[in-house]
Each structure stands twice: as structure tokens, then as C-alpha cells.
C-alpha positions in Angstrom: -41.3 82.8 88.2 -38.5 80.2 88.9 -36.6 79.1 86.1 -35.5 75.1 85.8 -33.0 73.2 84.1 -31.6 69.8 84.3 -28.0 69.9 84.1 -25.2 66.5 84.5 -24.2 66.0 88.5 -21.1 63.6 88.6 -23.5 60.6 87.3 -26.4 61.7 88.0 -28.5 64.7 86.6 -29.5 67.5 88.9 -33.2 69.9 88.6 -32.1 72.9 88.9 -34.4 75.9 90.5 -32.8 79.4 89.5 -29.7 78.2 89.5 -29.5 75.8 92.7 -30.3 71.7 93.0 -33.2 70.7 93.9 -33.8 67.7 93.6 -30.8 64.7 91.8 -32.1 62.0 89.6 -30.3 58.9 88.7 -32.8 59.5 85.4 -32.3 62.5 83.0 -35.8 61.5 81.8 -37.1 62.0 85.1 -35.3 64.8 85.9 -36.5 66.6 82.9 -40.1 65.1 83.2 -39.7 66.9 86.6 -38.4 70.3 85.8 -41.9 70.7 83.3 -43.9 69.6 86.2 -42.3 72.1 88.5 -43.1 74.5 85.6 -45.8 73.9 84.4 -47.2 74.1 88.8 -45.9 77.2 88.9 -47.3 78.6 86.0 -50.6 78.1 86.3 -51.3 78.3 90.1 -54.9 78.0 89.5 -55.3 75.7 86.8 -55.4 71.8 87.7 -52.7 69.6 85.0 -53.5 66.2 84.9 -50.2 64.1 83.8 -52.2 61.1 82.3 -50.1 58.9 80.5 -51.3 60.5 77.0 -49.3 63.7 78.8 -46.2 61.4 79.9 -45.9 59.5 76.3 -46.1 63.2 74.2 -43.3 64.4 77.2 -41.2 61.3 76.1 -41.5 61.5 72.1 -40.8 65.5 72.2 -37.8 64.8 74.7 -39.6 67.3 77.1 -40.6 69.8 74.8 -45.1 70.1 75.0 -46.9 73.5 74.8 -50.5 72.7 75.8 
């Protein structure tokens, strides 16, 4: 299983996917909000996640840290 992290890029923050950028977010927020979806997708490949808000707000207040 990949592993993703969100690490500073110039001024920007960069998802990483083992250890190359995948995607570069102007937002570390975002960026971390999506490393735990590209997680969380690959974890469970046959299990649908729905990122209501409820999911979004618990993301922000943990600063990316939910266990479901």
C-alpha cells in the first residue's frame, strides 16, 4: 500500500506518494485533507467513504488525524 505525506514545496506544500509529488497545493489543509483521501481509497478498495461535511469538520479539528 502507498504511503502519503505532505511535505513544504518552495511555498507551496506537496502530497507525496511513496516518496514522489503528486499533486502541489497552495493549501497544507488541502493537501493533507488529500493525502487521507488517497489513503483512506486505497485502503479500503471495496468499501464506499462518504466525505460529508461531518467527515471534513472532524478532519479539520484533529488536524488530519480520524480513525473511523
Amino acid at each position: 500500500m502507498p504511503k502519503y505525506e505532505v511535505k513544504p514545496v518552495v511555498c507551496d506544500y506537496g502530497v507525496y506518494e511513496d516518496g514522489k509529488v503528486i499533486v502541489i497545493c497552495n493549501s497544507r489543509l488541502n493537501a493533507l485533507l488529500i493525502a487521507d483521501i488517497m489513503a483512506v481509497d486505497g485502503s479500503r478498495p471495496n468499501k464506499t467513504t462518504a466525505y460529508t461535511r461531518s467527515y471534513y469538520e472532524r478532519f479539520v479539528d484533529t488536524g488530519g488525524e480520524i480513525s473511523d
